[in-house]
N, C-alpha and C positions, 0 to 999 in steps of 0.2 A: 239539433232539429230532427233528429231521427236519420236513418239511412235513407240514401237518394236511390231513383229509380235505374235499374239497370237495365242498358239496350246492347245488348247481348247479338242480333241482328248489326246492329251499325256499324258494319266493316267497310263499308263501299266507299269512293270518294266521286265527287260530282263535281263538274264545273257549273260555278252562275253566272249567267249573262245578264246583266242592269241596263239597259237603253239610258240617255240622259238627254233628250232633245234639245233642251234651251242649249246645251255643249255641246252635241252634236257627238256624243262619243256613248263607248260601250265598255261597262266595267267587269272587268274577267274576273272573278274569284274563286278559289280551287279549295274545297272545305272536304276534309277527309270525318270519316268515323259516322257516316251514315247510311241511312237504306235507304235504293231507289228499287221499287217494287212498276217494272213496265208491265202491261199486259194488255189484251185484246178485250173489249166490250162489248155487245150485243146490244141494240138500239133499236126495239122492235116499236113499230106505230101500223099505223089502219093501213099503209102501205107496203109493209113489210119489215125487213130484217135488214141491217145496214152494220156490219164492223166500225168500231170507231178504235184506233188506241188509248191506252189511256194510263196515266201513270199516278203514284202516292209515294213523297219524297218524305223522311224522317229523320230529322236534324236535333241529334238532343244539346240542351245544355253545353255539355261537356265540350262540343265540335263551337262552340262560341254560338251568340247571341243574336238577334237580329238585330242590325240598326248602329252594333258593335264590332263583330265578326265578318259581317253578309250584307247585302242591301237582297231583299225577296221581294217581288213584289207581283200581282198579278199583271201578264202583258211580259212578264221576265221569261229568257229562258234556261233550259239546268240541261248539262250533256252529259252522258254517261263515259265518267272516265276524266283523265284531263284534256280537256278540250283546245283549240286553236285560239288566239288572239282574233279579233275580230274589228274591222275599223266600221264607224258610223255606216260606209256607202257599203257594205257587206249585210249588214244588220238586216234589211228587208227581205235576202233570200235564206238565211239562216233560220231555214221551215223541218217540220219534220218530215214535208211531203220533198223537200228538197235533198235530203240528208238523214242520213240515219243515226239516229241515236240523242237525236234531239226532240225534249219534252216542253209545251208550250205550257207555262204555270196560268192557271183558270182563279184559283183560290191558296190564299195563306192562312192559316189558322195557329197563334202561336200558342199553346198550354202552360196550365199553369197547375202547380203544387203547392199546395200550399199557401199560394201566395205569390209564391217563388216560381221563374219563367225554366219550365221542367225540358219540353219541347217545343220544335217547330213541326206544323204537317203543311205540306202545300203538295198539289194537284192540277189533275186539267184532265180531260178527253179530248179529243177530234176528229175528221173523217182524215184518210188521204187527199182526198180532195181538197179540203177545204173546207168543206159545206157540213151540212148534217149537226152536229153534238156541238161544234165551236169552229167559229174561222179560223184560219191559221195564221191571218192577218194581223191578229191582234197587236 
Protein backbone atom coordinates (compact mmCIF):
# COMPACT_ATOMS: atom_id res chain seq x y z
CA UNK A 1 0.00 0.00 0.00
CA UNK A 2 2.76 2.31 -0.33
CA UNK A 3 4.99 3.73 2.60
CA UNK A 4 3.24 5.02 5.76
CA UNK A 5 3.46 8.44 6.99
CA UNK A 6 6.36 9.30 9.23
CA UNK A 7 5.89 11.41 12.68
CA UNK A 8 9.33 11.99 13.42
CA UNK A 9 7.95 14.69 16.12
CA UNK A 10 6.03 11.92 18.29
CA UNK A 11 8.47 11.42 21.12
CA UNK A 12 6.42 12.70 23.95
CA UNK A 13 4.22 10.41 26.18
CA UNK A 14 0.76 11.64 27.59
CA UNK A 15 -1.59 10.52 30.13
CA UNK A 16 -5.68 10.40 29.15
CA UNK A 17 -8.04 10.91 31.42
CA UNK A 18 -11.81 9.30 30.39
CA UNK A 19 -14.74 10.41 32.86
CA UNK A 20 -17.30 7.47 32.84
CA UNK A 21 -20.38 8.94 34.92
CA UNK A 22 -23.10 6.15 34.61
CA UNK A 23 -19.57 4.23 36.82
CA UNK A 24 -18.60 6.81 38.44
CA UNK A 25 -14.88 6.29 37.55
CA UNK A 26 -11.89 7.72 35.51
CA UNK A 27 -9.90 5.71 33.10
CA UNK A 28 -5.97 6.47 33.14
CA UNK A 29 -4.16 5.68 30.05
CA UNK A 30 -0.60 6.34 29.39
CA UNK A 31 0.09 6.36 25.34
CA UNK A 32 3.84 6.98 24.59
CA UNK A 33 5.18 8.09 20.86
CA UNK A 34 3.31 11.42 20.42
CA UNK A 35 3.33 15.32 20.37
CA UNK A 36 1.83 17.46 22.78
CA UNK A 37 2.42 20.96 21.46
CA UNK A 38 1.09 23.47 24.89
CA UNK A 39 1.15 27.07 24.02
CA UNK A 40 -0.34 30.56 24.86
CA UNK A 41 -3.21 32.10 22.59
CA UNK A 42 -4.24 35.56 22.08
CA UNK A 43 -8.13 36.22 22.17
CA UNK A 44 -8.47 39.65 21.06
CA UNK A 45 -12.60 41.08 20.81
CA UNK A 46 -14.13 44.73 20.84
CA UNK A 47 -12.94 44.52 24.63
CA UNK A 48 -9.59 43.77 24.29
CA UNK A 49 -6.82 41.21 24.56
CA UNK A 50 -7.37 38.12 26.85
CA UNK A 51 -4.42 35.04 27.07
CA UNK A 52 -5.98 31.83 26.90
CA UNK A 53 -3.78 28.35 26.83
CA UNK A 54 -4.17 26.15 24.55
CA UNK A 55 -2.81 22.94 23.44
CA UNK A 56 -2.69 20.25 19.78
CA UNK A 57 -2.11 16.58 20.90
CA UNK A 58 -0.85 14.19 17.91
CA UNK A 59 -1.41 10.51 18.29
CA UNK A 60 -0.25 8.54 15.06
CA UNK A 61 -1.37 5.04 14.17
CA UNK A 62 1.63 3.53 15.25
CA UNK A 63 1.02 4.75 19.35
CA UNK A 64 -2.60 2.60 18.80
CA UNK A 65 -6.10 3.56 17.67
CA UNK A 66 -8.91 5.22 19.18
CA UNK A 67 -11.56 3.23 20.56
CA UNK A 68 -8.74 0.34 20.59
CA UNK A 69 -5.70 1.76 22.21
CA UNK A 70 -7.39 5.06 24.01
CA UNK A 71 -10.86 6.18 24.81
CA UNK A 72 -10.57 10.45 23.40
CA UNK A 73 -13.09 12.13 23.69
CA UNK A 74 -14.15 15.86 24.13
CA UNK A 75 -14.80 16.75 27.98
CA UNK A 76 -11.55 14.26 28.32
CA UNK A 77 -8.41 15.29 29.90
CA UNK A 78 -4.44 14.56 28.58
CA UNK A 79 -1.43 15.43 31.33
CA UNK A 80 1.75 16.09 30.20
CA UNK A 81 3.96 13.30 31.25
CA UNK A 82 2.70 10.24 33.17
CA UNK A 83 0.28 11.50 35.22
CA UNK A 84 -1.41 10.31 38.79
CA UNK A 85 -4.50 7.88 39.22
CA UNK A 86 -7.29 9.70 39.71
CA UNK A 87 -10.64 8.61 41.70
CA UNK A 88 -14.41 9.76 40.45
CA UNK A 89 -14.48 12.50 43.75
CA UNK A 90 -10.89 13.95 42.32
CA UNK A 91 -12.14 14.34 38.84
CA UNK A 92 -13.96 17.84 39.32
CA UNK A 93 -10.87 19.67 40.56
CA UNK A 94 -8.31 18.01 38.04
CA UNK A 95 -8.52 21.73 36.07
CA UNK A 96 -5.74 23.32 34.50
CA UNK A 97 -6.48 26.46 36.42
CA UNK A 98 -5.97 23.94 39.47
CA UNK A 99 -2.84 22.17 38.34
CA UNK A 100 -0.39 22.35 35.93
CA UNK A 101 0.27 20.54 33.13
CA UNK A 102 -3.21 19.58 32.48
CA UNK A 103 -4.96 20.15 29.02
CA UNK A 104 -8.90 20.21 28.82
CA UNK A 105 -9.57 18.23 25.12
CA UNK A 106 -12.29 20.97 23.16
CA UNK A 107 -12.14 18.67 19.87
CA UNK A 108 -11.10 15.13 18.40
CA UNK A 109 -10.47 14.76 14.93
CA UNK A 110 -9.24 11.36 13.82
CA UNK A 111 -7.36 11.11 9.95
CA UNK A 112 -7.38 9.17 7.66
CA UNK A 113 -4.97 7.91 4.57
CA UNK A 114 -5.99 6.39 2.40
CA UNK A 115 -8.64 4.99 3.83
CA UNK A 116 -6.67 3.77 6.43
CA UNK A 117 -6.89 5.65 10.27
CA UNK A 118 -3.16 7.46 9.72
CA UNK A 119 -3.69 9.90 12.92
CA UNK A 120 -5.30 11.23 15.86
CA UNK A 121 -5.48 15.40 16.33
CA UNK A 122 -7.34 16.52 19.52
CA UNK A 123 -7.31 20.12 21.05
CA UNK A 124 -8.98 22.68 23.36
CA UNK A 125 -8.01 26.52 24.57
CA UNK A 126 -9.10 28.12 27.85
CA UNK A 127 -8.81 31.08 30.08
CA UNK A 128 -7.13 30.53 33.63
CA UNK A 129 -10.22 31.47 34.96
CA UNK A 130 -12.32 29.61 33.44
CA UNK A 131 -14.22 32.02 31.32
CA UNK A 132 -13.26 33.59 27.95
CA UNK A 133 -12.19 30.64 24.95
CA UNK A 134 -13.89 27.53 27.01
CA UNK A 135 -14.88 26.60 30.62
CA UNK A 136 -12.85 24.56 32.34
CA UNK A 137 -15.80 22.92 33.72
CA UNK A 138 -16.44 20.92 30.99
Amino acid sequence: MGKELAFPLCAQTVTLYHPDPDSETVTRTLVAGVFLDRRVKMNFTETGCQAAQAFLLVIPAAAGEPGDAYTLEPGDRVFEGSGPELSWQEWPEFLPALREGICCVQYVDPKKVRGRFSHLEAGGWWTRSGSGAHSLTN
